[in-house]
N, C-alpha and C positions, 0 to 999 in steps of 0.2 A: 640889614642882615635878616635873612628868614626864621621866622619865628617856629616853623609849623615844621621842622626837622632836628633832629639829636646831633649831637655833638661827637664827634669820633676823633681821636688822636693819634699819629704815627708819630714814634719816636724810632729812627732807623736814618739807614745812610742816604746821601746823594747822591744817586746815578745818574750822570748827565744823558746818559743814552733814554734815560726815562723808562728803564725795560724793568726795575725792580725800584725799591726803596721808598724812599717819599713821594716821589714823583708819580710811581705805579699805587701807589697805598690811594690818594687823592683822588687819583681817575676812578676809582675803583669805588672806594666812597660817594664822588658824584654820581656814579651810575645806578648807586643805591640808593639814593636821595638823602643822603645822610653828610652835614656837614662837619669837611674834615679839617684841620689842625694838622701840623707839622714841625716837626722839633728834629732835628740832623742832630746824630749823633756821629757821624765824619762826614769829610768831603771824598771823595773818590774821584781817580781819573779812568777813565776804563768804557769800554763801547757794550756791545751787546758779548761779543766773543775773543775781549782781551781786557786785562786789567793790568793797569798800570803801577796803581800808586793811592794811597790810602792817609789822609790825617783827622785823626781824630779828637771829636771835639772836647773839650774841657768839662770834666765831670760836673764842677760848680756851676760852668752854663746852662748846664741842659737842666740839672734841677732849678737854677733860679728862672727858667723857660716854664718849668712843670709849674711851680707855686705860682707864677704870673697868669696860665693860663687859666688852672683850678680856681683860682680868686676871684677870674670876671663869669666863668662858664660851668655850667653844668655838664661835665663831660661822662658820657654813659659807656663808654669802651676804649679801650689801648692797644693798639697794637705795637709792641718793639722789637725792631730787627737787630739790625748786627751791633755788638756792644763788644768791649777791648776785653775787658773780664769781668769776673762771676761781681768783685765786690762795685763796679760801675753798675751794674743789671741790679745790684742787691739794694744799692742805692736808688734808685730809683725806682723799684718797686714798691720798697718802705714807704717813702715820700708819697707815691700815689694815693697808696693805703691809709695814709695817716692823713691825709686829703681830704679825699672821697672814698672809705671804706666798702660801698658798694658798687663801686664803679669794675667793668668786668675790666682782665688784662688777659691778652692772648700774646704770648710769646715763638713770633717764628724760630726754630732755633738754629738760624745761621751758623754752622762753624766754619766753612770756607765758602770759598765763593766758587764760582763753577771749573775756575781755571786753576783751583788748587792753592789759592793765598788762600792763607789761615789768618780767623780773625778771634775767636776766644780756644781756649782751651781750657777745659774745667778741671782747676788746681785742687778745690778742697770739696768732697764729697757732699760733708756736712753744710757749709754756705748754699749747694745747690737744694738740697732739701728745705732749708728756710726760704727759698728765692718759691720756690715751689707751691709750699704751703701758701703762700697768697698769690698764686698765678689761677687762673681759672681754665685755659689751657694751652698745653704744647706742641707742634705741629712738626715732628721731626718726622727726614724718611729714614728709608734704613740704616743708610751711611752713619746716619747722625746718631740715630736712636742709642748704638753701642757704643758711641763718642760719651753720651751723658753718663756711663757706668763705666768706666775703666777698666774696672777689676771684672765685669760682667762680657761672658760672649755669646750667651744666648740672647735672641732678642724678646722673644716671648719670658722671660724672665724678668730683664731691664723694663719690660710697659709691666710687668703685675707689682714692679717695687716703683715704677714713676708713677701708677696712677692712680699707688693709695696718697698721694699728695696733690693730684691733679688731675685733671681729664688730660689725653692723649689722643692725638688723632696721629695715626701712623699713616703719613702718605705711602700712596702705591706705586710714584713714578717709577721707583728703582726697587719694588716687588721682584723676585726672582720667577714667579712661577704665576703671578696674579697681578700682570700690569695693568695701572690705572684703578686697583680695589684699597682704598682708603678703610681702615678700620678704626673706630673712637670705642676708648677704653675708657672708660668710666670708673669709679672706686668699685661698684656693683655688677654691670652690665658692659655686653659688645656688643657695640653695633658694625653690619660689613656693610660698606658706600661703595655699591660696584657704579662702574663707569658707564656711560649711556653709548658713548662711543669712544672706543681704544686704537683708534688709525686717527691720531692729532700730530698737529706738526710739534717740537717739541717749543719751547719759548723760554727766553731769558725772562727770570724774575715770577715763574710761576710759581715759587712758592709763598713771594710775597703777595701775589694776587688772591691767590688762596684764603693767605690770613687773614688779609685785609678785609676778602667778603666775609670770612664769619667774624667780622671783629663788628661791621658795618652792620650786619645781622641780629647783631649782640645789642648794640644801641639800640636798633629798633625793636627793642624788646622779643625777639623769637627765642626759642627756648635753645639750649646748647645743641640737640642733635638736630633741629630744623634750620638751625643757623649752618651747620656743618654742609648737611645736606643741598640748600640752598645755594649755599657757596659754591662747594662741587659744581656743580652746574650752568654759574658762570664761568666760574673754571675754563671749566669744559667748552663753553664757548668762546672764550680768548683764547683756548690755544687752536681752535679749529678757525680762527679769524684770518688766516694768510697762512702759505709758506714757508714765510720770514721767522726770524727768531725773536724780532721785535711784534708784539701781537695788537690788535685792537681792539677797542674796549664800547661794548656795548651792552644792552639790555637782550 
């Protein structure tokens, strides 16, 4: 095993189509030079532009996966996609934390998948604020962002109450008026990530790609808005890779 690269983790689903999940988390990883780890948190049946069928794994697995890996590896980032609900995520959050306290987590936050199956829905306010306080950041786009506040319809409200717990990066894809302008919210500061180019084809699983490069960024020690920035812009060139909705992944 290489000694001369950081340690990255996906805990998220399995898409066999390989366009999101573990599978896109890993490619993504390799292409950062940064070695990835992988823990399923369900299986899925589903291509790039249908989903089938979803089972999800056993809460007690995927942590006795965490404590087995944290015990042989120094793992410098996390990335977790989709989780069934808040107290699974809150679970494993903990456990990381009580691990490796230093180790960063970046939370994609999935609530459905593109074809409209629903995978969490956030029951208790307060649980999400604790999941929070140890996340270091969240990559909702708009759909989602007013998913995480219930009671809330603004969205520029919902990022100034999420990101005195967290950084936020508000993706752009579904921007109303500013597509492809990612903004990170910080407890202090905005930063706006405009796009280098806004004529991409669009892709299954880009926002797991996303995560995954600033998760991979994270490990290799870059600071939270150079990691974001970074990412962007492979981003940006997975989706400008083909056509297809399935994209390819390179430097």
């Amino acid at each position: 095993m290489s000694t001369n690269r950081p340690f990255a983790l996906s805990i998220a689903g399995f898409d066999p189509s390989a366009g999101a999940g573990v599978l896109a988390d890993i490619k993504t990883f390799e292409q950062h030079q940064v070695y990835g780890f992988a823990i399923n948190t369900a299986n899925t049946i589903q291509t790039e532009n249908k989903f089938v069928d979803i089972q999800w794994t056993a809460l007690e697995f995927v942590l006795q996966s965490i404590e087995t890996l944290f015990e042989a590896y120094e793992i410098k980032a996390v990335k977790i996609g989709i989780v069934p609900s808040l107290n699974y995520l809150k679970s494993i959050v903990f456990l990381i934390k009580k691990l490796s306290p230093e180790t960063k987590i970046v939370w994609d936050t999935v609530l459905k998948s593109t074809t409209e199956f629903d995978f969490l829905t956030i029951e208790n306010q307060n649980d999400l604020v604790a999941i929070l306080n140890e996340i270091d950041l969240i990559t909702p786009n708009y759909n989602e962002i007013l998913k995480l506040d219930s009671k809330e319809k603004s969205v520029e409200i919902s990022i100034e109450k999420l990101s005195k717990n967290c950084a936020v990066l508000l993706k752009g894809g579904h921007h109303p008026t500013e597509v492809g302008t990612d903004y990170l919210h910080t407890q202090n500061q905005l930063f706006r990530l405009s796009p280098k180019n806004t004529k991409i084809h669009q892709k299954h699983g880009s926002g797991c790609v996303l995560s995954a490069a600033i998760t991979a960024n994270l490990a290799l020690e870059q600071n939270l808005l150079n990691a974001c920035k970074n990412a962007k812009s492979y981003t940006e060139n997975f989706l400008l890779s083909n056509p297809t909705q399935l994209g390819n992944h390179y430097v």
